[in-house]
C-alpha positions in Angstrom: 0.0 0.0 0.0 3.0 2.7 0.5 4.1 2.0 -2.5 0.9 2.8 -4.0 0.5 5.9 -2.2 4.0 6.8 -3.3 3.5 6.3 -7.4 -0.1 8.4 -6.8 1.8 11.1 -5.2 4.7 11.3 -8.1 2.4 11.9 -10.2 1.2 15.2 -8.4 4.2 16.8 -8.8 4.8 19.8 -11.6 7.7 20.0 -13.1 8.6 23.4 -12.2 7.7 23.1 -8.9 5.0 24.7 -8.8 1.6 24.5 -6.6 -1.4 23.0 -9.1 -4.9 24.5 -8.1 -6.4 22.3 -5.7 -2.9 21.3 -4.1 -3.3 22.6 -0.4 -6.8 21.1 -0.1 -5.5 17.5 -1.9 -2.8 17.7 0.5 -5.3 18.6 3.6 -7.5 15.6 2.3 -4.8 12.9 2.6 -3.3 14.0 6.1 -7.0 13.9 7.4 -7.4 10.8 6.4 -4.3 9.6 8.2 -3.7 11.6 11.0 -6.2 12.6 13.0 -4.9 15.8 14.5 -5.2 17.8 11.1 -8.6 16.2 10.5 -9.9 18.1 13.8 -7.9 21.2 13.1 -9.7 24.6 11.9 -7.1 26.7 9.2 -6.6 28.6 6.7 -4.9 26.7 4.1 -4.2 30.2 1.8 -1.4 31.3 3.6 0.4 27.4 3.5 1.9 27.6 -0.3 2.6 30.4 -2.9 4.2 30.2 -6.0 4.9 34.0 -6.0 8.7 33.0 -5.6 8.9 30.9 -9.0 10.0 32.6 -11.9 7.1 33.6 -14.3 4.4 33.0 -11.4 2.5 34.8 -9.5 
């Protein structure tokens, strides 16, 4: 089963680093489902990832 959830996740990654749309809350999803800390925790997701920093992003 890791190894599953190891290829899946390969797969998310961009190839210039960058955050896709829908990243933080995919992210959020799986650590709720594993640990249950972050599924009872209340926050704000927006200020977890920017792709201001990466050349050509905003």
């Amino acid at each position: 089963m890791d190894l599953k959830v190891i290829e899946w996740g390969k797969k998310k990654y961009t190839n210039d680093g960058s955050m896709p749309e829908g990243g933080p809350e995919a992210a959020r999803r799986y650590l709720e489902a594993t640990i249950d800390r972050v599924r009872d925790a209340e926050f704000d997701l927006a200020p977890t990832w920017t792709n201001a920093y990466l050349p050509g992003k905003k």
